[in-house]
N, CA, C and O atoms as CSV, one atom per row, in Angstrom:
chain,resi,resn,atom,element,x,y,z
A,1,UNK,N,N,5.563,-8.155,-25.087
A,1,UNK,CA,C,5.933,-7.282,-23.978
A,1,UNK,C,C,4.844,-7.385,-22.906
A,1,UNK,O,O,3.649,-7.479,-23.185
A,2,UNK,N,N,5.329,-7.363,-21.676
A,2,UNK,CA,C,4.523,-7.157,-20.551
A,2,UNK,C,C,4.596,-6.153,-19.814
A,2,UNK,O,O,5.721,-5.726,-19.550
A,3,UNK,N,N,3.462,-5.512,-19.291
A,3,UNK,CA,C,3.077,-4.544,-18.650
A,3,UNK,C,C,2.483,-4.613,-17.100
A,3,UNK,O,O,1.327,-5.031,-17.039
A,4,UNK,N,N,3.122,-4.257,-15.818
A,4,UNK,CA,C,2.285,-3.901,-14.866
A,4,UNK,C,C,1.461,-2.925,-14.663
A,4,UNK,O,O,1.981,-1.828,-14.456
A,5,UNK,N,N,0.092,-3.008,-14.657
A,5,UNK,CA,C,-0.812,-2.292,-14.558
A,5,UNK,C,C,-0.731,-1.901,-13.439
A,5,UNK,O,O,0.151,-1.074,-13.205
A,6,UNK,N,N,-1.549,-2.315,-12.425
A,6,UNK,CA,C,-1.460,-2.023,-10.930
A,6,UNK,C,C,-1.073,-3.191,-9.846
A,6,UNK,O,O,-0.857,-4.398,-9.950
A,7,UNK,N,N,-1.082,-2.660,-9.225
A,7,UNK,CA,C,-1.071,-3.537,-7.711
A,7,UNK,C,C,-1.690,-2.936,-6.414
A,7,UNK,O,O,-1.757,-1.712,-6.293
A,8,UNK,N,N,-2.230,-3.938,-5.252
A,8,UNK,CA,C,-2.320,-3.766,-4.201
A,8,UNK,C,C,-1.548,-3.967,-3.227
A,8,UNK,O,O,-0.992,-5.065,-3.257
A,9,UNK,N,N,-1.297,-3.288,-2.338
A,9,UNK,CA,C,-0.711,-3.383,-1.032
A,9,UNK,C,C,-1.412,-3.142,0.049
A,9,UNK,O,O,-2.323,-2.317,0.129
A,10,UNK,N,N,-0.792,-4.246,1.398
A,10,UNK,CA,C,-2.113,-3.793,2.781
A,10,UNK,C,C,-0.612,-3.922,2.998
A,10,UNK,O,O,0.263,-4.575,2.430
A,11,UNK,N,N,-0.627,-2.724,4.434
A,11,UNK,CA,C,0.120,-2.667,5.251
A,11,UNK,C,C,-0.074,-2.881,6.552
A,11,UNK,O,O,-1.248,-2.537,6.687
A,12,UNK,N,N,0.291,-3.207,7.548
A,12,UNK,CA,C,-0.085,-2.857,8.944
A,12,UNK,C,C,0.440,-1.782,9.796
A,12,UNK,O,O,1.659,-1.635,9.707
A,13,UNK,N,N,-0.032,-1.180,10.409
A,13,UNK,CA,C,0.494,0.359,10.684
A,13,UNK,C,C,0.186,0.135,12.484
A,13,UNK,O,O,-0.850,-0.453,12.794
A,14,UNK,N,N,1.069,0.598,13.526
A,14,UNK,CA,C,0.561,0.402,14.623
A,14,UNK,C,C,-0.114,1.942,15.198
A,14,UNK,O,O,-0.670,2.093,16.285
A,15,UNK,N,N,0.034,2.653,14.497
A,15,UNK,CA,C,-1.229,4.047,15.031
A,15,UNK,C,C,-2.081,4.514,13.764
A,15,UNK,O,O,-2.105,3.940,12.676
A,16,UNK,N,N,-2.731,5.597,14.101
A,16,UNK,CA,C,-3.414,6.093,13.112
A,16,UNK,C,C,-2.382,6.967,12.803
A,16,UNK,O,O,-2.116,6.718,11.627
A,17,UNK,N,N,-1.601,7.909,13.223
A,17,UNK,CA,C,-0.850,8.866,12.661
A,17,UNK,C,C,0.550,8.240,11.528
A,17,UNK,O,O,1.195,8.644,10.560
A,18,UNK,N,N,0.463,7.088,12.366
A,18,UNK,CA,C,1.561,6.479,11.307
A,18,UNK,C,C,0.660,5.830,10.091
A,18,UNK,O,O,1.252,5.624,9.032
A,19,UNK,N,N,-0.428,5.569,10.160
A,19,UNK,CA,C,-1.336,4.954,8.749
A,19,UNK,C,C,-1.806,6.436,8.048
A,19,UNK,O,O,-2.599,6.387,7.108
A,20,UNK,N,N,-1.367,7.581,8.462
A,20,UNK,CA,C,-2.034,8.629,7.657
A,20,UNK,C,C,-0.703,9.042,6.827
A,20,UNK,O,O,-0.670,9.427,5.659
A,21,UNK,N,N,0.565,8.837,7.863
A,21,UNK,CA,C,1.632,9.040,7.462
A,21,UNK,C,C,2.002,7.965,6.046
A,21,UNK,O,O,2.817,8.357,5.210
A,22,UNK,N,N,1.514,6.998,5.941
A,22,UNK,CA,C,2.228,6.106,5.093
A,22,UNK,C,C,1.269,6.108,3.723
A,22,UNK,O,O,1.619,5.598,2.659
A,23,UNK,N,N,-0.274,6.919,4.003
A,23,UNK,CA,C,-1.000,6.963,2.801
A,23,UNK,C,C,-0.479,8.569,2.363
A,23,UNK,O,O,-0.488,8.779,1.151
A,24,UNK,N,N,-0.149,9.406,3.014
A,24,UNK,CA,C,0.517,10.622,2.421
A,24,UNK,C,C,2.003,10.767,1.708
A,24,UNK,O,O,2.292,11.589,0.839
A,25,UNK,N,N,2.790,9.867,2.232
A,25,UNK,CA,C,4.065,9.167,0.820
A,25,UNK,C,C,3.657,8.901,0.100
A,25,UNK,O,O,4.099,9.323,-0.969
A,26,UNK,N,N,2.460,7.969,0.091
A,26,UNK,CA,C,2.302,7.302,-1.240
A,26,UNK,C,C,1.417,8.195,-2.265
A,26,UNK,O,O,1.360,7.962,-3.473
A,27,UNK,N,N,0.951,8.918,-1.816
A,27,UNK,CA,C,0.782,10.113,-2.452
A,27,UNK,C,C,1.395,11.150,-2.740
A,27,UNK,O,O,0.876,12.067,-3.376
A,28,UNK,N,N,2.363,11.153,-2.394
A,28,UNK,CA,C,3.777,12.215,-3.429
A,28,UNK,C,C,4.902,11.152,-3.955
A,28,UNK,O,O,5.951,11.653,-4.360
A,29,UNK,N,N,4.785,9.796,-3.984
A,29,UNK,CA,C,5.502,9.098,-5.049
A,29,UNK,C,C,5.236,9.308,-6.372
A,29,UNK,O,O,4.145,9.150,-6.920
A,30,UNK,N,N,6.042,9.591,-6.766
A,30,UNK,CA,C,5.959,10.088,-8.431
A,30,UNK,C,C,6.460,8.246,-9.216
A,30,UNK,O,O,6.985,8.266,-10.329
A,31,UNK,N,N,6.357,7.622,-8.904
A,31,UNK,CA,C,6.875,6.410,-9.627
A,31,UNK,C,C,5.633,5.978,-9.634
A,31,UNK,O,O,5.675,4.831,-10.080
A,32,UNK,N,N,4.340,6.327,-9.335
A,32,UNK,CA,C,3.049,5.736,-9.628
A,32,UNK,C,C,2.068,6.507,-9.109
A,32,UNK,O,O,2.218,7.306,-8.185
A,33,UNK,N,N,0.596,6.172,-9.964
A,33,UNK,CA,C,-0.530,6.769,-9.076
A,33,UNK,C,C,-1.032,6.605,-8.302
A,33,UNK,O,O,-1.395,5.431,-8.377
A,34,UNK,N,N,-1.600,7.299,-6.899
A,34,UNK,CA,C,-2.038,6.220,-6.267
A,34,UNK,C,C,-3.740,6.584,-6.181
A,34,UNK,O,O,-4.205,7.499,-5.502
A,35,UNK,N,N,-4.638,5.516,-7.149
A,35,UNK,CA,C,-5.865,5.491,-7.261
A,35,UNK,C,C,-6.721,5.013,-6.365
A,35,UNK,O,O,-7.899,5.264,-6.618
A,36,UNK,N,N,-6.488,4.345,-5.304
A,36,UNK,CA,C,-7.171,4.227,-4.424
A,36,UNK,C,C,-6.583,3.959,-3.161
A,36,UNK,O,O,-5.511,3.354,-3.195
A,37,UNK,N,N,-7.104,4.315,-1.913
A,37,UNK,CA,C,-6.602,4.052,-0.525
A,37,UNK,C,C,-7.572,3.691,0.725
A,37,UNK,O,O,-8.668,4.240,0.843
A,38,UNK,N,N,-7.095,2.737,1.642
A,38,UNK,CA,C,-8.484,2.949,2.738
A,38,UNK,C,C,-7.360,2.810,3.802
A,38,UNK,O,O,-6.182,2.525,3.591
A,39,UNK,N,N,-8.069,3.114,5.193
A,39,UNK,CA,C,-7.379,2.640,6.202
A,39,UNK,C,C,-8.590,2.502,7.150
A,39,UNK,O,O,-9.635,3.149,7.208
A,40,UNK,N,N,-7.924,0.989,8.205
A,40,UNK,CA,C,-9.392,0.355,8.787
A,40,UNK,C,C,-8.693,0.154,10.021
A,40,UNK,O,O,-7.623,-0.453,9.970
A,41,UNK,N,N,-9.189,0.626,11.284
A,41,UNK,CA,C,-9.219,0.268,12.415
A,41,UNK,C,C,-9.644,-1.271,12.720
A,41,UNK,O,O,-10.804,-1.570,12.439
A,42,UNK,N,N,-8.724,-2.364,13.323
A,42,UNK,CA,C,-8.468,-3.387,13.481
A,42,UNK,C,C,-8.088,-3.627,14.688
A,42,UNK,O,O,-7.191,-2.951,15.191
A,43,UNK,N,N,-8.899,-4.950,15.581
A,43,UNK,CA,C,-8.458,-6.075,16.738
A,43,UNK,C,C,-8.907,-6.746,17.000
A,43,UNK,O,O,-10.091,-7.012,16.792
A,44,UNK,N,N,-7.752,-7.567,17.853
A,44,UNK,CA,C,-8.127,-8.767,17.929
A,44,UNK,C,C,-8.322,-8.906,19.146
A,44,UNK,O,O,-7.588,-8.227,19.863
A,45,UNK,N,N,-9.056,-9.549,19.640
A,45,UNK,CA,C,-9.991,-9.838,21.173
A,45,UNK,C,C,-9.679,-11.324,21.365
A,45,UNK,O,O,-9.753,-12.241,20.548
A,46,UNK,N,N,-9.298,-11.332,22.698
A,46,UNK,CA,C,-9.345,-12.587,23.363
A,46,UNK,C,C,-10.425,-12.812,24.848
A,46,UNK,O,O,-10.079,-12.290,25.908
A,47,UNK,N,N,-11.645,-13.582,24.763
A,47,UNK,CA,C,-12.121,-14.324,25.916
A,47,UNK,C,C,-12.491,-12.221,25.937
A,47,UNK,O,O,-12.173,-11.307,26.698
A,48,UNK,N,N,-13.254,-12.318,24.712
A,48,UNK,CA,C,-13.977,-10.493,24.987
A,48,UNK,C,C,-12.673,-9.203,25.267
A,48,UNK,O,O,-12.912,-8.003,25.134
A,49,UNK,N,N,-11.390,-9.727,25.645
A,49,UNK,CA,C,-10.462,-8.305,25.636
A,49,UNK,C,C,-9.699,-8.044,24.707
A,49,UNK,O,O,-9.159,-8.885,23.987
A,50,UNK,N,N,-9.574,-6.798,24.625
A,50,UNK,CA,C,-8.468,-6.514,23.145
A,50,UNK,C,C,-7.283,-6.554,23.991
A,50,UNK,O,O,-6.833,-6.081,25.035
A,51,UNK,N,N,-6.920,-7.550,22.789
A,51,UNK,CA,C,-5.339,-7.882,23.160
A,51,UNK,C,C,-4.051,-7.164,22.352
A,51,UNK,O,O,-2.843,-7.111,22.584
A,52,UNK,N,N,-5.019,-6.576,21.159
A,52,UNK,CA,C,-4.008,-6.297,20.238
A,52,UNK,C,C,-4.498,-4.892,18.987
A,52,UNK,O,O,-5.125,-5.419,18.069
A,53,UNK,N,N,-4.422,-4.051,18.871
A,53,UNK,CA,C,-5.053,-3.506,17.860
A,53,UNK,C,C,-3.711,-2.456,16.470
A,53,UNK,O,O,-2.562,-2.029,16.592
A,54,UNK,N,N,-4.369,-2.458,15.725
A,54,UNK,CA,C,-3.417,-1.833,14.659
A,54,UNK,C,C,-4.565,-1.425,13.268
A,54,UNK,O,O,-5.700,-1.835,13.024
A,55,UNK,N,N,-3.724,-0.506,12.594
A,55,UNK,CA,C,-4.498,0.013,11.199
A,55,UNK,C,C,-4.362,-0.591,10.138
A,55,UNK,O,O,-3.204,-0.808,9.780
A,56,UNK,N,N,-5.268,-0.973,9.445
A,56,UNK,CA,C,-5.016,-1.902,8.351
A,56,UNK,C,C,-4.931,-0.852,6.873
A,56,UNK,O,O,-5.913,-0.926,6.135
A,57,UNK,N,N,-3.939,-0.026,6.506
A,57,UNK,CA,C,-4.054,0.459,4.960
A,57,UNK,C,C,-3.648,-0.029,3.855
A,57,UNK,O,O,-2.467,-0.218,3.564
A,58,UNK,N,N,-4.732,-0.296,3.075
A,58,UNK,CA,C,-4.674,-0.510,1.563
A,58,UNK,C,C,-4.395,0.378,0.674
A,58,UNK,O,O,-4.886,1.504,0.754
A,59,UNK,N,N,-3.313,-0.081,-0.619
A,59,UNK,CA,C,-2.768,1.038,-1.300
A,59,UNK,C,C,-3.227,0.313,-2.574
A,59,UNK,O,O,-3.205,-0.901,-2.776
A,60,UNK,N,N,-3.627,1.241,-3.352
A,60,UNK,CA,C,-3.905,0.616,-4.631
A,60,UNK,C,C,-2.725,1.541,-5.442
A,60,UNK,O,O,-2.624,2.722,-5.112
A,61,UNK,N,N,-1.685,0.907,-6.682
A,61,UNK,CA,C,-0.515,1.563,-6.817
A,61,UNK,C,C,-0.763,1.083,-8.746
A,61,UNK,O,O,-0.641,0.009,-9.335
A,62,UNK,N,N,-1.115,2.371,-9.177
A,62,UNK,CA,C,-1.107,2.411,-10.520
A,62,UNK,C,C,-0.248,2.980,-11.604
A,62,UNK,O,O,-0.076,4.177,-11.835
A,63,UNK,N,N,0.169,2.155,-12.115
A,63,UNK,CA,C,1.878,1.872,-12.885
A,63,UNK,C,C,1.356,2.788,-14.267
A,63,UNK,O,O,1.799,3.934,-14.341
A,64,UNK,N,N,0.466,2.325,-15.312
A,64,UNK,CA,C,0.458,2.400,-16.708
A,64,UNK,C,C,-0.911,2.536,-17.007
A,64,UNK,O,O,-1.603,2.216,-16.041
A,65,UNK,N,N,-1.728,2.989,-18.259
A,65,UNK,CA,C,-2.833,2.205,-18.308
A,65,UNK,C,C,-3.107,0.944,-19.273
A,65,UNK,O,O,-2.419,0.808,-20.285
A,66,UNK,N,N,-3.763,0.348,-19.063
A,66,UNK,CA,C,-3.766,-1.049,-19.741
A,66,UNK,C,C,-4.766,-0.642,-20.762
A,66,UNK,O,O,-5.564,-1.576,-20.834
A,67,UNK,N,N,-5.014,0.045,-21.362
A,67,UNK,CA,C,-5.604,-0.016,-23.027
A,67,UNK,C,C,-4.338,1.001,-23.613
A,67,UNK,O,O,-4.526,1.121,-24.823
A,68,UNK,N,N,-3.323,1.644,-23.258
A,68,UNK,CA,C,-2.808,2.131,-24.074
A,68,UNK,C,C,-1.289,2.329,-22.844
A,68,UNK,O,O,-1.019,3.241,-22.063
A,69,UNK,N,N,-0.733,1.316,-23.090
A,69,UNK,CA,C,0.852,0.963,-21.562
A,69,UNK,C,C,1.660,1.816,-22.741
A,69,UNK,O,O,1.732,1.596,-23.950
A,70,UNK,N,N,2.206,2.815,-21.973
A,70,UNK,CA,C,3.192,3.531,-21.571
A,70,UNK,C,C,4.502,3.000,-21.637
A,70,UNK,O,O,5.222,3.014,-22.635
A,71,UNK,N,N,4.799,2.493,-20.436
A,71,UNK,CA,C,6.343,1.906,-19.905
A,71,UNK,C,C,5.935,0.729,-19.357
A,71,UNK,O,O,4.764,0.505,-19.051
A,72,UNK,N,N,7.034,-0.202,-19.183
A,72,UNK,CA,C,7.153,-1.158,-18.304
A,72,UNK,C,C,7.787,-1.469,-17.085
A,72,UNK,O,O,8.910,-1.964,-17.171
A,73,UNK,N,N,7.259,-1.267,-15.867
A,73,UNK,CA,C,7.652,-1.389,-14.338
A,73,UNK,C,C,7.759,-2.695,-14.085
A,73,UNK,O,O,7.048,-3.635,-14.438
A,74,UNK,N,N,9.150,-2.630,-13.151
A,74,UNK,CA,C,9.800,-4.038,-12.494
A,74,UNK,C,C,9.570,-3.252,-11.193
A,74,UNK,O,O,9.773,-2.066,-10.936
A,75,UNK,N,N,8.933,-4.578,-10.212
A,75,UNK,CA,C,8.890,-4.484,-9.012
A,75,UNK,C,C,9.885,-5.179,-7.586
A,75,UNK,O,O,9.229,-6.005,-6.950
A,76,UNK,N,N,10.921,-5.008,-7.197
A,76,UNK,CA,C,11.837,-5.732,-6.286
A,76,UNK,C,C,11.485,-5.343,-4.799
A,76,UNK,O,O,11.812,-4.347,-4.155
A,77,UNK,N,N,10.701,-6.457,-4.444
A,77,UNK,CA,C,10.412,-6.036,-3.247
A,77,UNK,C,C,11.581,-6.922,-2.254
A,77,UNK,O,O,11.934,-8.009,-2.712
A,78,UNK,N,N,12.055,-6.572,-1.195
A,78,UNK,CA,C,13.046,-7.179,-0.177
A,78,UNK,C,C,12.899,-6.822,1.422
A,78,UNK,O,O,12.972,-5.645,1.775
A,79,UNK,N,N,12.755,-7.548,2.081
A,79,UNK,CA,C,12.418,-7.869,3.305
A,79,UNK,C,C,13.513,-6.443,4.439
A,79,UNK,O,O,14.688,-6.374,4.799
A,80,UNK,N,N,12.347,-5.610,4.609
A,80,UNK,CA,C,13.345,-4.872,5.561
A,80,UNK,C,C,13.501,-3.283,4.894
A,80,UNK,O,O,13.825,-2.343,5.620
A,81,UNK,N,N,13.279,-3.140,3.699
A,81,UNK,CA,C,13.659,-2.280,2.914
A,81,UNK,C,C,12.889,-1.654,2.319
A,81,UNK,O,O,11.729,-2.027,2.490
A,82,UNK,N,N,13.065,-0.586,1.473
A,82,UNK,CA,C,12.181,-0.015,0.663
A,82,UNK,C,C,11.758,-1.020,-0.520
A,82,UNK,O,O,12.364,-2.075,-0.711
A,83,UNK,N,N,10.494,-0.535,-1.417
A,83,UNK,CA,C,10.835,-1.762,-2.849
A,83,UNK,C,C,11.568,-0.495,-3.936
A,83,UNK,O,O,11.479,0.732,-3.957
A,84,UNK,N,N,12.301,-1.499,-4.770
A,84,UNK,CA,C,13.058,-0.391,-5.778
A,84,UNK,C,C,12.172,-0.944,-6.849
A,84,UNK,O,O,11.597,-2.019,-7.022
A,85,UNK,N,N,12.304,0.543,-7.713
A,85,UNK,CA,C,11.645,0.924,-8.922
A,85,UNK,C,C,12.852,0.766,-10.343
A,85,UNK,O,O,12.497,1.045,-11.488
């Protein structure tokens, strides 16, 4: 049998309110824990000007624990959509 332990996810977020917004779901998802999070102010500069900026959040998404797994999680991720559990 196999077990997913965890996973990471980076997202790109184009404000801060929407990167606070998307680490506070993932903190009332009950289909996992979420053990760690960051979010990083990000841009990109051209010839010295910002041309472009956005939030970079990392989700760390913890399924089971791996000295003593629980259940086994399937992950379907699809372009556009939520991922199903």
């Amino acid at each position: 049998m196999k077990y997913l332990i965890s996973t990471t996810e980076i997202y790109r977020a184009d404000s801060e309110a929407e990167a606070v917004q998307l680490i506070e779901d993932a903190k009332k998802d009950n289909h996992f824990i979420l053990s760690k999070y960051s979010s990083q102010y990000k841009e990109r500069k051209q010839k010295g000007e910002v041309v472009d900026s956005w939030y970079q959040v990392s989700l760390k998404k913890t399924f089971t624990d791996e000295k003593e797994p629980e259940f086994s999680t399937h992950i379907i991720y699809t372009e556009g959509q939520e991922a199903e559990f």
